[in-house]
C-alpha positions in Angstrom: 2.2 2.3 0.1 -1.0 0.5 -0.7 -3.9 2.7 -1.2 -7.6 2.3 -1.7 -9.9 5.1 -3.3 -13.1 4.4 -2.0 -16.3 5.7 -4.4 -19.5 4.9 -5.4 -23.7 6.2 -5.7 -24.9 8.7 -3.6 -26.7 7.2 -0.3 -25.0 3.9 -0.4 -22.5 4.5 2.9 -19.6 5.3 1.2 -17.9 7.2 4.3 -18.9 4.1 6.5 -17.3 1.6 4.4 -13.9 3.9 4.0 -14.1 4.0 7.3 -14.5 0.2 7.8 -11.8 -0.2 5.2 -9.8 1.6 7.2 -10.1 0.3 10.2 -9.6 -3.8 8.8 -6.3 -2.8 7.6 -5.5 -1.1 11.0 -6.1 -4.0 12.6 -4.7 -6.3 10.5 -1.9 -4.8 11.7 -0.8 -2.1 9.3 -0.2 1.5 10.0 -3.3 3.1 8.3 -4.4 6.9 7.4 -7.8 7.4 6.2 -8.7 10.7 4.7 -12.2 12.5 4.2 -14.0 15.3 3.6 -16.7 14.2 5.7 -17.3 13.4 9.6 -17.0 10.0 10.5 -19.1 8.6 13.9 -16.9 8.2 16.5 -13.6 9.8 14.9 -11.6 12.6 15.7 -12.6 16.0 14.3 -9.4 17.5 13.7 -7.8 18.7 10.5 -5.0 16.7 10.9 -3.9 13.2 11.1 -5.3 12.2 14.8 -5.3 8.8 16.5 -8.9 7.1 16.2 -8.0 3.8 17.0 -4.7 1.7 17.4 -2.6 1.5 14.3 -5.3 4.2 12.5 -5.2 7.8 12.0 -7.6 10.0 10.6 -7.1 13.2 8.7 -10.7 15.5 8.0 -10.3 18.0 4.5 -11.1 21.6 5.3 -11.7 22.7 1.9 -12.5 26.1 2.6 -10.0 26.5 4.4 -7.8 24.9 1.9 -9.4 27.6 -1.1 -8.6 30.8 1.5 -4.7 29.9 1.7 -4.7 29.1 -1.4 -6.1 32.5 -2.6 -4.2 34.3 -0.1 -1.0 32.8 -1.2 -1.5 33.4 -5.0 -2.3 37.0 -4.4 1.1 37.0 -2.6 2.9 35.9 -5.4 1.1 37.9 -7.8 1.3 40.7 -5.5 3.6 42.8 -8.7 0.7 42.4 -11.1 -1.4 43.0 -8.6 0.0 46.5 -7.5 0.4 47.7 -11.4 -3.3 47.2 -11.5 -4.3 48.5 -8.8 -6.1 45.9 -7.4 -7.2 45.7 -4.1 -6.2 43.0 -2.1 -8.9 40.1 -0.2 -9.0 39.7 3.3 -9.4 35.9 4.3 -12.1 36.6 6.3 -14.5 38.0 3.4 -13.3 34.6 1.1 -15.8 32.5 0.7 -15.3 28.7 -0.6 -16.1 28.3 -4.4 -17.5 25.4 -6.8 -14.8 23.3 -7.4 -12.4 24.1 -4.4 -13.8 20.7 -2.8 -11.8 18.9 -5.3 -8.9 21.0 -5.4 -8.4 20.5 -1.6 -8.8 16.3 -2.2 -5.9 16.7 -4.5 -3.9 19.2 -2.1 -4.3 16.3 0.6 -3.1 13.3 -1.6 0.1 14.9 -2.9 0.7 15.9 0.5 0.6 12.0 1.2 2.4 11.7 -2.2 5.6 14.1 -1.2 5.7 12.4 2.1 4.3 15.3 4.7 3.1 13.0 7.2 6.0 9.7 6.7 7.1 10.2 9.8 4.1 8.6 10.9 4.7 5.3 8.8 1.8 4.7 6.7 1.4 1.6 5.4 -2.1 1.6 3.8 -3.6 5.2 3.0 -7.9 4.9 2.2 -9.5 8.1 0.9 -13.0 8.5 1.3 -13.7 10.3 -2.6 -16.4 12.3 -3.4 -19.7 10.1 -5.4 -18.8 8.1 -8.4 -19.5 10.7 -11.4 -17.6 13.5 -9.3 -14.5 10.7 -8.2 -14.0 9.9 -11.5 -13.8 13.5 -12.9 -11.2 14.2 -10.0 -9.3 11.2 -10.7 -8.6 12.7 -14.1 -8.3 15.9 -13.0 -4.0 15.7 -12.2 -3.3 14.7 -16.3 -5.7 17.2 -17.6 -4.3 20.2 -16.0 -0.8 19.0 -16.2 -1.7 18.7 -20.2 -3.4 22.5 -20.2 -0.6 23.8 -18.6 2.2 22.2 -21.0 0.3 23.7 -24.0 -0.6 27.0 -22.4 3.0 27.7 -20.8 5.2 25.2 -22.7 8.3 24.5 -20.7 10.7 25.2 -23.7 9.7 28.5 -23.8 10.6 29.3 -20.5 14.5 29.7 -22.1 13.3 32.8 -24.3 12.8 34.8 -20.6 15.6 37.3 -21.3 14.4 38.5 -24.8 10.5 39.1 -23.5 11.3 42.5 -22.8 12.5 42.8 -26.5 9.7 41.1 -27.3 7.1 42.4 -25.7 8.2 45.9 -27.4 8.0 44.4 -30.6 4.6 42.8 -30.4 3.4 45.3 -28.3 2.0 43.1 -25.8 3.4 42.3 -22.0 5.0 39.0 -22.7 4.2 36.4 -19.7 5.8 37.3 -16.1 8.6 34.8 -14.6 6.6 34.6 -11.5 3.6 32.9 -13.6 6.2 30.2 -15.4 7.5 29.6 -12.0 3.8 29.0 -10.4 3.3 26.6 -13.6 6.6 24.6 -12.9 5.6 24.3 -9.3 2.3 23.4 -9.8 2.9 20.5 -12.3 5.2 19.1 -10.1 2.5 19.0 -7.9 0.1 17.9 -10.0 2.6 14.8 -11.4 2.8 13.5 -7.6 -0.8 13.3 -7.1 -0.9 11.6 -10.9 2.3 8.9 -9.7 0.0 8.3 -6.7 -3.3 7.6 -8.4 -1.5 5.1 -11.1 0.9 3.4 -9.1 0.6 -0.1 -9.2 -0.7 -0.6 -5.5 -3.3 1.7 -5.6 -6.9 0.6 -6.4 -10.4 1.8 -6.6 -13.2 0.4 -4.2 -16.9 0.7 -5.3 -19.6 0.7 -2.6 -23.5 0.8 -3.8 -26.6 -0.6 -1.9 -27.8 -3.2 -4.8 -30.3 -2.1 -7.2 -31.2 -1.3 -10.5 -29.9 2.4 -10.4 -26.7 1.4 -8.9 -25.8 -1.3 -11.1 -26.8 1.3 -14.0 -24.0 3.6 -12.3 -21.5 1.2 -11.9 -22.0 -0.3 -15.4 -21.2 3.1 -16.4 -18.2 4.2 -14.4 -16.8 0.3 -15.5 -15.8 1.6 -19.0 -14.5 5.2 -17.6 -12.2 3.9 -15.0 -10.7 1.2 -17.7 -10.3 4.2 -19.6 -8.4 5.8 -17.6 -6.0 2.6 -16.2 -7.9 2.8 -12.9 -7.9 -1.2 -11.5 -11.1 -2.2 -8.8 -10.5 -4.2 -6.1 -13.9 -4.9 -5.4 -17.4 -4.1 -5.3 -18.9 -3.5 -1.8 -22.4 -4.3 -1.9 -23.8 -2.1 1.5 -26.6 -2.3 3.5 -27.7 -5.9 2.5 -31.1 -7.2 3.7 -30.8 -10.7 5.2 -31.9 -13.1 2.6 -34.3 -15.1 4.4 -38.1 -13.3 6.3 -41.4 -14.1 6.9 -42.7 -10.6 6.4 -44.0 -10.6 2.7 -42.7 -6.8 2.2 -39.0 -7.4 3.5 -38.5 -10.8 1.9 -39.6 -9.2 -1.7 -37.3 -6.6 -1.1 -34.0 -8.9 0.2 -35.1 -11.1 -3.2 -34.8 -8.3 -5.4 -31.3 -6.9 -3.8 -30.2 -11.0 -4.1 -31.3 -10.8 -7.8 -28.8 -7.8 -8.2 -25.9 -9.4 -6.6 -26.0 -12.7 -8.9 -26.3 -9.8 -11.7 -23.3 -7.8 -10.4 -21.7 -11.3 -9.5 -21.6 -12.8 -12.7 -20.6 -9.1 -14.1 -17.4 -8.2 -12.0 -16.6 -11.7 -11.7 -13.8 -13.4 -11.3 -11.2 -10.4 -11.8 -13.2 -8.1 -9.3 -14.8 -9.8 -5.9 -18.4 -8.7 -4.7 -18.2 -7.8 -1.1 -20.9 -7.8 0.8 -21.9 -5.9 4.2 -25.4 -6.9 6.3 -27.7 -4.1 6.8 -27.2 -3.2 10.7 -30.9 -1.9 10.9 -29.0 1.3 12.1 -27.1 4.0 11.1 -23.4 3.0 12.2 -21.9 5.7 15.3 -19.4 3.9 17.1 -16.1 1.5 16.2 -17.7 -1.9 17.5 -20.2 -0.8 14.8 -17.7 -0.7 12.1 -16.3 -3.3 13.1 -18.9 -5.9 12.3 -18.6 -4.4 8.9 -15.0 -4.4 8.6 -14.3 -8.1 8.0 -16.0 -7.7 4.8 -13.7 -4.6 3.7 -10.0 -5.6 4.6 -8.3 -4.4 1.5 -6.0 -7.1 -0.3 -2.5 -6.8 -1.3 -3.1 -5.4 -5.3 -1.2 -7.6 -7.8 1.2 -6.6 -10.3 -0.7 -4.5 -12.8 0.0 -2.8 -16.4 3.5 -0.9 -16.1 2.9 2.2 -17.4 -0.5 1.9 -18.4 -3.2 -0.4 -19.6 -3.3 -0.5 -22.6 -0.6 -3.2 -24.9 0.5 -3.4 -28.5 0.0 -6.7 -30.7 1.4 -7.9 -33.8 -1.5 -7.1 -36.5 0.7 -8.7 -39.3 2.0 -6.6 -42.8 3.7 -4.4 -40.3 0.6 -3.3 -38.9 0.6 -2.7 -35.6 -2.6 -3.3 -33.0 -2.4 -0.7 -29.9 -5.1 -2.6 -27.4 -7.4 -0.9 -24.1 -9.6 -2.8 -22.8 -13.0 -1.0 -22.1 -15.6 -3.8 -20.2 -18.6 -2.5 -20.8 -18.0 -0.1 -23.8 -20.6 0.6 -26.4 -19.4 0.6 -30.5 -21.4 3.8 -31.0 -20.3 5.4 -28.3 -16.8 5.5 -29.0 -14.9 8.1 -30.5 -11.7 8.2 -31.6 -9.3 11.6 -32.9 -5.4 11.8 -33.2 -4.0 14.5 -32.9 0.0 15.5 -33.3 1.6 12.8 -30.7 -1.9 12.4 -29.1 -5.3 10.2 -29.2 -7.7 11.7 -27.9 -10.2 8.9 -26.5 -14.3 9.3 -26.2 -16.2 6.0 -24.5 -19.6 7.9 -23.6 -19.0 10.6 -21.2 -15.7 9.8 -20.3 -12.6 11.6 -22.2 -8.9 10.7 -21.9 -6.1 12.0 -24.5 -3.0 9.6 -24.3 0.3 10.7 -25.2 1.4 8.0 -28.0 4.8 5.8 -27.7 7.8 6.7 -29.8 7.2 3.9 -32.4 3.1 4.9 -33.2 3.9 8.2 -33.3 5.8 7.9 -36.8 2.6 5.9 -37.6 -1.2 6.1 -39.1 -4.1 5.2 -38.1 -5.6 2.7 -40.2 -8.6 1.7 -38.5 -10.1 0.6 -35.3 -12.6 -2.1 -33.6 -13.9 -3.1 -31.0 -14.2 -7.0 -30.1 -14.9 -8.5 -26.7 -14.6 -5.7 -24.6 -11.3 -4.3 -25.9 -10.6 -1.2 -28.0 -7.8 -2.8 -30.8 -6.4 0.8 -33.1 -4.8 -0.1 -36.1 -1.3 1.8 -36.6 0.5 1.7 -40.3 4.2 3.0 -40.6 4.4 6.2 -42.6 7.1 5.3 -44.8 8.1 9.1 -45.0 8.7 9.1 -41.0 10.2 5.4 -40.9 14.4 4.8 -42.0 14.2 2.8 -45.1 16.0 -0.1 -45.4 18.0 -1.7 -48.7 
């Protein structure tokens, strides 16, 4: 299934152009579900997927509703624990929504899509409306950091040790952990991994959308390096609400000239790996489908090609047995790099973006010798460790 994450600056129409995204693919003949937190003019306001026009279904995140079963179903499970403490139980009326559950809920809807709870329907093309850039980038990260806490806090080869913790908790005089908690971890990662398989499968792509100027580009600039950082591929850069180049009003054509200015800038930039869309300004705010539709020619989302399988990164030849591992990072500054490994695992800084990667078989029995960066990619130098490598007569 294709899918198209759709992001960008605050203020900049990024529902709208989901929406239009949506609605070019629909027509274009594919069987499209576009998902959002937010209303959309002149859709459907129902929870669910519900027809909004032919060919396109739209599906509205209740987050709050979302955090109340959620809580209400762990205190179920944990109901035991619960009881031994003597804790009292939370109606779902008296829940209230917390920080953070408007994430949680994004994710709850995309593995949905992931595990296949609405393929009766046929989806061809899924667009999700994300939250702004800083926040969308954060949740896109979110599946392989929690599936990475919960490996090291409740490591899956300990589970096998689950007769003996009553022997052991009298010996350490502690309550080991219950089963019911290593089951919610199990369930939960495999959760967690189909929202991951979804975000880096080949045919899913990310979609900026910002109203040209200085701020914006600043923003995009930014989130350039972080989603290369984390193997997340752009299909293009919407540029929204674009003033028509030509005026005789003094104060509107300095304004059109400095947005045109921008998109050479942004142009020249993205270019010619990532297209720069752009959408005219409709002098209104768009509320019906004929209004989308003028924008949607601009938005129909292409068929992705063939990306990095299993990542983005690639491993070169450095010579003396020395071997390169390669990401490239557009964008990335020398001094705001950093670099740790740790056990099997690099952990990554570029800025305020963090990833740890999980090294192949080969670099793990490997040191690292060094690292540079040149033209935009991130070359780290591995030696074999002769004490971890077979030697040879």
């Amino acid at each position: 299934m294709r899918t198209v994450l759709v992001t960008g600056p605050g203020g900049a129409g990024r529902t709208t152009i989901a929406a239009a995204t949506a609605l070019a693919s629909a027509r274009g003949g594919r069987r499209t579900l576009l998902v959002s937190a937010d209303a959309v003019p002149a859709f459907p306001a129902g929870a669910g997927p519900t027809e909004a026009a032919e060919r396109l279904d739209f599906a509205r995140i209740d987050s709050a509703a979302h955090f109340r079963e959620e809580l209400i179903e762990l205190q179920s499970r944990a109901s035991g624990v619960l009881d031994l403490l003597g804790a009292n139980r939370l109606d779902r009326e008296e829940l209230t929504e917390l920080p953070g559950s408007a994430q949680l809920a994004v994710l709850h809807t995309l593995r949905r899509v992931a595990e296949g709870d609405w393929s009766e329907a046929g989806y061809e093309v899924l667009v999700v409306d994300l939250p702004p850039l800083a926040d969308a980038l954060a949740l896109l990260a979110l599946p392989g950091q929690l599936r990475r806490y919960l490996r090291r806090l409740l490591p899956r080869e300990r589970q096998a040790a689950r007769a003996l913790r009553p022997v052991l908790a009298q010996l350490a005089g502690v309550p080991m952990p219950a089963q019911w908690l290593y089951e919610a971890a199990a369930r939960k990662d495999a959760e967690l991994a189909a929202v991951q398989v979804l975000i880096e499968d080949d045919a899913t792509t990310v979609r900026l959308v910002a109203e040209p100027g200085q701020a914006a580009g600043e923003a995009l600039g930014a989130a350039r390096t972080g989603l290369a950082l984390h193997g997340l591929r752009v299909d293009a850069v919407v540029a929204a609400k674009v003033l028509p180049r030509h005026s005789g009003d003094p104060w509107f054509a300095d304004l059109a000239a400095g947005q045109e200015k921008c998109l050479d800038h942004w142009h020249q930039e993205w270019a010619p790996g990532t297209p720069v869309r752009e959408t005219a300004h409709l002098g209104r705010e768009p509320r019906t489908l004929d209004d989308l539709a003028l924008l949607a020619e601009a938005c129909a989302p292409d068929d992705r090609e063939p990306g990095h399988a299993g990542g983005p990164w690639w491993t070169e030849d450095a010579g003396d047995g020395v071997i390169a591992w390669c990401l490239p990072l557009p964008g990335a500054v020398k001094e705001d790099l950093g670099l740790v490994r740790r056990g099997d695992e690099l952990l990554l800084t570029a800025g305020p973006f963090h990833r740890t990667v999980r090294l192949e078989s080969a670099l793990r029995r490997c040191t690292v010798s060094g690292a540079a960066l040149t033209d935009g990619v991130l070359r780290v130098r591995f030696t074999p460790d002769p004490a971890l490598w077979p030697r040879t007569q």
